[in-house]
C-alpha positions in Angstrom: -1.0 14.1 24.3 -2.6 17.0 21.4 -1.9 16.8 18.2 0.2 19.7 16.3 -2.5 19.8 14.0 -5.9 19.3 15.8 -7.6 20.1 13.2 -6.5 17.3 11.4 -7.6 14.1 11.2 -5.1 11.2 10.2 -5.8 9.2 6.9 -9.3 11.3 6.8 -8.9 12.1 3.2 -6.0 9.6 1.8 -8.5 7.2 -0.2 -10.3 10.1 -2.0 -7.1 11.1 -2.9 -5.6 8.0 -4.4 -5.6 7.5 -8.1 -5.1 4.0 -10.0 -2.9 4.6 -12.9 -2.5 1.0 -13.6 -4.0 -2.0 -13.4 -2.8 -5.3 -15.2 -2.6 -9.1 -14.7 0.7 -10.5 -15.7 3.1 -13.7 -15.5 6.2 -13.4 -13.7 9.3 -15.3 -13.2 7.2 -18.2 -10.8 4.9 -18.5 -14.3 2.0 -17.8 -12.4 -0.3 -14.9 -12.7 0.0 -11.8 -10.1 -1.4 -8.5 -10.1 0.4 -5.3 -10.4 -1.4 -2.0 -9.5 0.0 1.6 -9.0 -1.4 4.6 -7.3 -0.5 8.2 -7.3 -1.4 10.1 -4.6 0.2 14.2 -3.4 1.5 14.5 -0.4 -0.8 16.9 2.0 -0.8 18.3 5.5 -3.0 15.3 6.7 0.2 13.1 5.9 2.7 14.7 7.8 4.3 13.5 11.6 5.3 16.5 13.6 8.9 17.2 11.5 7.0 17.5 8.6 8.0 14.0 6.6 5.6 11.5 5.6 4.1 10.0 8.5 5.1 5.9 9.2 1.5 5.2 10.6 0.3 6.8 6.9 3.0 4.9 5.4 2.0 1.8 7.3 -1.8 2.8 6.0 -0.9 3.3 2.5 1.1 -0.2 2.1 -2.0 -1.4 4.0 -4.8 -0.2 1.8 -2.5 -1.0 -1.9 -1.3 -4.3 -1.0 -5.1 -5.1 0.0 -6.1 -3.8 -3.7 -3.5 -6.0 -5.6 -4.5 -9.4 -3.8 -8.0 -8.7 -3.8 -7.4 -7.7 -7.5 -5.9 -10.8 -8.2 -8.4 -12.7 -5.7 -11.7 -11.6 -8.1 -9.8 -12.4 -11.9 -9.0 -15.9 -10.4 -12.4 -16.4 -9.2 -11.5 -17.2 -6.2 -13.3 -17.4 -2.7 -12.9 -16.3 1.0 -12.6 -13.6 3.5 -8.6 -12.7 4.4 -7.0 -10.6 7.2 -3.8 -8.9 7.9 -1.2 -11.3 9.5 1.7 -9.6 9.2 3.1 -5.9 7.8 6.9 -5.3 7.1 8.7 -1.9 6.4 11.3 -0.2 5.5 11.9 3.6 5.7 14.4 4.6 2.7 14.0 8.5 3.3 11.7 11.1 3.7 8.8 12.9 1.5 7.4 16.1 1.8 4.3 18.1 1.1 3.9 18.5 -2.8 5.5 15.5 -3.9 3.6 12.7 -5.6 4.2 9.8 -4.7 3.5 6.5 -6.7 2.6 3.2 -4.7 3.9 0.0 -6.9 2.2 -3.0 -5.4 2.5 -6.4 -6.9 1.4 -9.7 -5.6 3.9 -12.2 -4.8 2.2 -15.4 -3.7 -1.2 -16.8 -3.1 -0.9 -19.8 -1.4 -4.2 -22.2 0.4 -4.4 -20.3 3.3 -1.9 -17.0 3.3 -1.3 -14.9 0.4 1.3 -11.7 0.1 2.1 -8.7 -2.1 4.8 -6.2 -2.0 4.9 -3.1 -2.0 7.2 0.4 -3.1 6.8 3.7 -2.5 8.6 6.4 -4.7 8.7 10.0 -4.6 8.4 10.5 -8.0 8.6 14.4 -7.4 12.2 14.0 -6.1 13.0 10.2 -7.6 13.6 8.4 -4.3 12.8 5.4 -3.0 10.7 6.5 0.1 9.5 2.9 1.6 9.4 -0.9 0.8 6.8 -3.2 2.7 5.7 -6.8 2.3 1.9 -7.9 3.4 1.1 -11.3 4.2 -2.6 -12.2 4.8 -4.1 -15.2 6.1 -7.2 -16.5 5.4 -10.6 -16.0 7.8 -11.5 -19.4 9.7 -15.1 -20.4 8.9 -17.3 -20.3 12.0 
């Protein structure tokens, strides 16, 4: 199978591009503390599937790499300890985005628990106002060999 776009490479330059507008440690409803960080990030060519929307697999990548900043956020301010892994990733496609919009990636923890944590996740064309995606990340901690 080739790609439309040989030339480019998939996620290649999505991290370089992301920018955190906000960082911040707060109590919600559960009085405990979670973290709450938001990206921005312009939709390029490198995010695209072939009908020109917002890839899932980049989706998948961004809910990936934001969740993965708010727990480890929250892991670091509560001085915690240990190594964690995906366990589990779920999404849900709203609508599409195009090339030029910005999008902004709300993640917020949600639970951190002895041996799993989770954040959440929402992704919002901010260009157009719509909700694009939703996810929820569970992690699990490493087993000590």
């Amino acid at each position: 199978m080739t790609s439309r776009h040989p030339e480019v490479r998939f996620s290649s330059n999505l991290s370089p591009q992301q920018r955190a507008a906000i960082l911040d440690f707060e109590d919600l409803e559960d009085r405990k503390v979670h973290a709450r960080v938001v990206f921005e990030i312009d939709m390029a060519e490198d995010m695209l599937n072939a009908r020109g929307n917002l890839h899932g697999g980049c989706t998948m990548h961004l809910i990936d790499i934001c969740t993965t900043t708010a727990l480890m956020s929250l892991k670091i301010a509560m001085n915690k300890e240990g190594d964690y892994v995906s366990q589990a990733v779920n999404t849900v496609f709203h609508a599409p985005a195009k090339v030029g919009a910005r999008l902004e990636i709300i993640n917020t923890t949600t639970a951190w628990g002895s041996r799993s944590i989770s954040a959440r996740t929402e992704i919002w064309d901010i260009t157009n106002r719509r909700l694009i995606a939703t996810g929820i990340q569970n992690q699990m901690q490493t087993s000590r060999l």
